[in-house]
C-alpha positions in Angstrom: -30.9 6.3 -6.7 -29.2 2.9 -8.0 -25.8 4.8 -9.5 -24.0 2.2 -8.0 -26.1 -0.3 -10.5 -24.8 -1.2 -14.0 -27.0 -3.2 -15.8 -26.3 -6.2 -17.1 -30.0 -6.0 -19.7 -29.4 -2.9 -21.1 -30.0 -2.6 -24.7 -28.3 0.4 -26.3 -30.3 2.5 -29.5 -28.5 5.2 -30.8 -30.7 6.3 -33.6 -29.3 9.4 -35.8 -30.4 13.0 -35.1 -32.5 12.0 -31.6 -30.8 12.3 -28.0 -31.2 9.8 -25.2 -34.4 11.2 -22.3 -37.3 11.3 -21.0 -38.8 14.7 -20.8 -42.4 15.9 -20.0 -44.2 19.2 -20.2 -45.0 20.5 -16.5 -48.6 19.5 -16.7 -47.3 16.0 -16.4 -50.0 15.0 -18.9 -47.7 14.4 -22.1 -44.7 12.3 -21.7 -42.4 12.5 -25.1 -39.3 10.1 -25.3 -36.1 10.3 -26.9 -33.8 7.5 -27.8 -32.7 5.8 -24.3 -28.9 5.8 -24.0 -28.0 4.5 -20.7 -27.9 8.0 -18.4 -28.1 7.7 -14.9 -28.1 11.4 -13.6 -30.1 14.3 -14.2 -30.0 17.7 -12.7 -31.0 21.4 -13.8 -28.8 24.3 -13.1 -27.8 28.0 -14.7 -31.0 27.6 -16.6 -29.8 24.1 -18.8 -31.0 20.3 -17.6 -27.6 18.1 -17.6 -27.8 14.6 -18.0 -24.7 12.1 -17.6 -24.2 8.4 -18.1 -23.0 5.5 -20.5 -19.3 5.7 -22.4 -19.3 9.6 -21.0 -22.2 10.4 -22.8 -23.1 14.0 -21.3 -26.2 16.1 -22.6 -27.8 19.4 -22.2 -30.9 20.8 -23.3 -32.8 24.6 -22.5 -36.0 23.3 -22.8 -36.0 19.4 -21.7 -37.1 18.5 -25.6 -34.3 19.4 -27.7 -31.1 17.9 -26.6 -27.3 18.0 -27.7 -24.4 15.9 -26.8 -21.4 16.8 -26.0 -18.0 15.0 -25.9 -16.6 14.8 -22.6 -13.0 13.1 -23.6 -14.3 9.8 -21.7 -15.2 6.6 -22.5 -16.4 6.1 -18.8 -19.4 5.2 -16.9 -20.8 9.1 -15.3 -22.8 8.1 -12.7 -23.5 11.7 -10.7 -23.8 14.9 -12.1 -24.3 19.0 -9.7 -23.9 22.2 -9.7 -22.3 24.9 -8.2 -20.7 27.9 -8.0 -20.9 28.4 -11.3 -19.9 25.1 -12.9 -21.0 22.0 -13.6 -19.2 18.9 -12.0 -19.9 15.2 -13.1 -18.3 11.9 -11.6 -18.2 8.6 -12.3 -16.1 5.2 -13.0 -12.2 5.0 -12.2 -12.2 8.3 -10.1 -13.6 10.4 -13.2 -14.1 14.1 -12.2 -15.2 16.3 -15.5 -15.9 19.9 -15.0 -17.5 22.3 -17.4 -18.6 26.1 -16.8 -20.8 26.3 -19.6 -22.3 22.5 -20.0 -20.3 22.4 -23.6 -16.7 22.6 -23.3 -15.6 19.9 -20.3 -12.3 19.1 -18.6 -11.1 16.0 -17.4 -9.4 16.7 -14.1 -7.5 14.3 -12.1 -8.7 12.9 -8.9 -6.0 11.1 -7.3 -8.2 7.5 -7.4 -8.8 4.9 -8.9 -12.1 4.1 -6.9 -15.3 4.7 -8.6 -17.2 8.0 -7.9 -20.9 7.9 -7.3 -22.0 10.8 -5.5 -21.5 14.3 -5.5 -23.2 17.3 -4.3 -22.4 20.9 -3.6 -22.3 23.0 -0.9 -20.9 26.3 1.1 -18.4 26.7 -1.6 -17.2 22.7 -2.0 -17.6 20.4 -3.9 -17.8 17.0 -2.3 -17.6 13.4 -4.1 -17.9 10.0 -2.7 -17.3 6.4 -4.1 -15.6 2.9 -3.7 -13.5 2.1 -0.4 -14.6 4.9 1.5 -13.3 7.3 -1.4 -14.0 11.3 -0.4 -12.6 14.0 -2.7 -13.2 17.6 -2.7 -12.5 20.9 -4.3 -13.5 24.7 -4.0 -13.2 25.0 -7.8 -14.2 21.6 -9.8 -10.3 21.9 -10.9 -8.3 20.9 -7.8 -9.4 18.1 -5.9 -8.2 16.9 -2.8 -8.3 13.1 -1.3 -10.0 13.7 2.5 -9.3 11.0 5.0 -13.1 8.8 5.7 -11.5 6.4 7.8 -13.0 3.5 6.3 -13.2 1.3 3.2 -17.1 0.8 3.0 -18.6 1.9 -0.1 -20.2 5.6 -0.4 -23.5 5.9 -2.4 -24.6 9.2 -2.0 -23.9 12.3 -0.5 -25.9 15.6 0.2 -25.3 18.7 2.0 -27.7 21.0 4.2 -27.6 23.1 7.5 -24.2 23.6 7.3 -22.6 19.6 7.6 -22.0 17.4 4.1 -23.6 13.6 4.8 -22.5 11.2 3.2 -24.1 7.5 3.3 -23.2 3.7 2.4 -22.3 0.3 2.8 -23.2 -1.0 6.4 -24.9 1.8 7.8 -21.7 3.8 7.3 -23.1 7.3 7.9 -20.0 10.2 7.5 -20.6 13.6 8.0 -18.5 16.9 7.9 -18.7 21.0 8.6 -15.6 21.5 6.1 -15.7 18.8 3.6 -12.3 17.8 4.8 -12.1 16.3 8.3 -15.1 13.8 8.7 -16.7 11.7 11.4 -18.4 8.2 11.2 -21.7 8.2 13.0 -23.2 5.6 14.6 -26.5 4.6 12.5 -27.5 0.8 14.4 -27.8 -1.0 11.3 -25.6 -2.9 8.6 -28.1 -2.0 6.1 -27.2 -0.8 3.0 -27.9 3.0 2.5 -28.8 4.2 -0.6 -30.5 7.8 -0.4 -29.8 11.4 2.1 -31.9 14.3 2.1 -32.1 17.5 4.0 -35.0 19.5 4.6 -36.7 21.1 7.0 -33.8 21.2 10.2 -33.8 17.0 9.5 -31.3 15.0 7.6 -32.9 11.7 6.1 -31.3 8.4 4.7 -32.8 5.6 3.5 -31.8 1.8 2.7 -32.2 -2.0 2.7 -35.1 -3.2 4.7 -37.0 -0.5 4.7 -34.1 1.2 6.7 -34.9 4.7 7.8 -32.8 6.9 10.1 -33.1 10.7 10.9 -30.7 13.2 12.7 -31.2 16.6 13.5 -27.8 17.5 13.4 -26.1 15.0 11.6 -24.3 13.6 14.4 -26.8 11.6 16.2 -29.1 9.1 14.0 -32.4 7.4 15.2 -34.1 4.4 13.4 -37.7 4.9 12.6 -40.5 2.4 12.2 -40.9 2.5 8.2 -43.3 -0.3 8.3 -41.6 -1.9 5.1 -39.0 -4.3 4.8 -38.7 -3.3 1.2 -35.3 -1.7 -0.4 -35.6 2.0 -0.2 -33.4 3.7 -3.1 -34.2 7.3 -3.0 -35.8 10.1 -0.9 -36.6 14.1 -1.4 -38.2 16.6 0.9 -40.2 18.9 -0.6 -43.5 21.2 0.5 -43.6 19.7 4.1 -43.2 16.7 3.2 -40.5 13.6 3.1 -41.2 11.2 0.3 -39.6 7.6 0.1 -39.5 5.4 -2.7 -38.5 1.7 -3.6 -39.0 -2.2 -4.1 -42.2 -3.3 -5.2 -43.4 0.4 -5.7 -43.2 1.4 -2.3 -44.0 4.8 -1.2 -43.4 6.1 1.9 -44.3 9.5 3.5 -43.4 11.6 6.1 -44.2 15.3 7.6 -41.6 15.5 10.3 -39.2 12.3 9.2 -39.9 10.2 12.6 -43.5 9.2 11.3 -44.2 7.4 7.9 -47.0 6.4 6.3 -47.5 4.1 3.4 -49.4 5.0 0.0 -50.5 3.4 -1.9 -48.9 3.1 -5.0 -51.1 1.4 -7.5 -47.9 -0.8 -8.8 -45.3 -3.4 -7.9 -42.2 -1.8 -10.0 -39.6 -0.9 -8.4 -38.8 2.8 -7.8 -35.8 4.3 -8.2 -36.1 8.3 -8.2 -38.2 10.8 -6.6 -38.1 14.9 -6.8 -40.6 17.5 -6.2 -41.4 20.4 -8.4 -44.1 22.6 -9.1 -46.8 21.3 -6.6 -45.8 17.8 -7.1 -44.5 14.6 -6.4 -43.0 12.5 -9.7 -41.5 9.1 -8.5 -39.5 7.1 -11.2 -38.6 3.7 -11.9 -38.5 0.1 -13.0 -41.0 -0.5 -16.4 -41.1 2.9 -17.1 -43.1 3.4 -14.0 -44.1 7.3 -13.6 -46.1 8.5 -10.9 -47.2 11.9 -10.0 -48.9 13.2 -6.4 -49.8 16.8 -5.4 -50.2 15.7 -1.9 -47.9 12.6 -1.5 -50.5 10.3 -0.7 -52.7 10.0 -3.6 -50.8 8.9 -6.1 -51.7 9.0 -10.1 -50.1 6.2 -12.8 -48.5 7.8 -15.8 -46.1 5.3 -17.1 -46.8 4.3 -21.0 -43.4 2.2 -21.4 -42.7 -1.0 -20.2 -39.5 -1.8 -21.7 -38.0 1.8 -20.0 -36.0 1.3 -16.7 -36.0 5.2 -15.2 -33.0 5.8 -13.2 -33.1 9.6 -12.0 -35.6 12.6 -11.7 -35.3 16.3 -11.9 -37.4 19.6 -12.2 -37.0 22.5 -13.0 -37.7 25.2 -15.9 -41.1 24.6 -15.7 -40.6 20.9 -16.6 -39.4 17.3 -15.4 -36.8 15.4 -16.7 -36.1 11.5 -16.1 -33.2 9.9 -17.7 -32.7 5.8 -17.3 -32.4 3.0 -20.3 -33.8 0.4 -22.6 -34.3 -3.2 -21.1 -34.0 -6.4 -22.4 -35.9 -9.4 -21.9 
């Protein structure tokens, strides 16, 4: 995803009695827009889709229609929302760490930093954020947070956890990884590309990044480069029914069964892409233009975007239904 991105033609509507989203049934037929805020994350969890972005804005809806907001006591950029355990944990500009157990009622707790937050995942009873100058915090309660030691002042964009080791990914090729959240080791990637996206799945972790970069480790420790046959800017990947699923620049889409082998689809567009999740049968990839596309197979790919002034940031399913949040452009 582009958390790290704030843009510079965003044109904020707040219109009176409609919330800032994108929502869609599951049959991916009907699209149905609210008024675009700027929100950068979406996630679903405990039954409610949780969305975060501009000025602290933070919203929750039961049914990915009706939405409320809530006031988060910020005036800050959110740019990474997860949950766990329980409660609900977003993160964002100047070290901002907001918790909430319910999605209504939120607490700012401190974090110890300055730095910008812009990842955060959960996992074996941690939280884990990441962010500017090699900024890792964590805490077993979304209260308490702790400042663990990276080593290094490259910039973090994303973090993910899976088979028992937290990834993290940035700047550089900087590749971090960890069995306890609080001791962590830099892993050689061979490559100064920026990293944008981690994924686990099937026994495999997989990041992706500038030029096409892609790089796969079984345990987390040792990283291969593979051939993606792109030099395009890869933002985001998911793993889902088999399947690895890469998206970026110029609407690439990449695929993969085992995470060493890609193939490209063919995407129909030249947007960029931004987002990517799997749900019910399907592939949704998000992005630039309002660009929407949907696969059941990861290589066919169908065009459902309807709004070209829309720039989509993030994807999530669950409920029965997707949700992509993102903003208004303007030209």
């Amino acid at each position: 995803m582009i958390r790290r991105y704030i843009s510079l033609f965003t044109a904020l509507f707040i219109l009176v009695g409609m919330i800032p989203s994108f929502a869609s049934a599951a049959s991916l037929d009907n699209w149905s827009k609210r008024s675009p805020l700027m929100m950068m994350d979406v996630i679903y969890g405990n039954g409610t889709y949780m969305a975060v972005g501009e000025g602290g804005t933070i919203l929750t809806s039961s049914d990915g229609t009706n939405w409320t907001f809530h006031g988060s006591g910020t005036g800050k950029y959110l740019l990474a929302v997860t949950y766990g355990s329980d409660k609900y944990v977003a993160v964002g500009e100047g070290g901002t760490i907001l918790a909430s157990s319910d999605g209504v009622s939120w607490t700012n707790h401190t974090s110890g930093t300055a730095d910008t937050l812009r990842g955060v995942t959960y996992g074996d009873g941690k939280y884990v954020a990441v962010g500017d100058n090699g900024t890792i915090l964590t805490s077993s309660d979304g209260a308490s947070w702790t400042n663990s030691t990276s080593g290094i002042t490259n910039f973090l964009y994303s973090v993910t956890y899976g088979d028992g080791k937290y990834v993290a990914v940035g700047t550089n090729g900087t590749i971090l990884t960890s069995s306890d959240g609080a001791s962590w080791t830099s892993s050689t990637s061979d490559t100064a590309n920026i990293l944008h996206g981690v994924t686990h799945g099937d026994g495999t972790y997989v990041a992706v990044g500038d030029n096409g970069t892609i790089l796969t480790s079984s345990d987390g420790a040792s990283w291969m480069g593979t051939t993606s046959g792109t030099t395009n800017l890869l933002s985001d990947v998911t793993y889902g029914n088999g399947m690895y699923v890469a998206v970026g620049a110029d609407g690439t889409i990449l695929t993969s069964s085992d995470g060493a082998n890609w193939t490209s689809s063919t995407s129909g567009i030249t947007n960029d892409l931004y987002g990517v999740t799997y749900g019910n049968g399907k592939y949704v990839a998000v992005g630039l233009g309002g660009a929407k596309l949907t696969s059941s197979d990861g290589v066919n790919w169908t065009n459902q975007s309807w709004d070209t002034l829309s720039q989509l940031h993030s994807i999530t399913y669950g409920n029965g239904k997707y949700v992509a949040v993102g903003a208004m452009e303007r030209y």
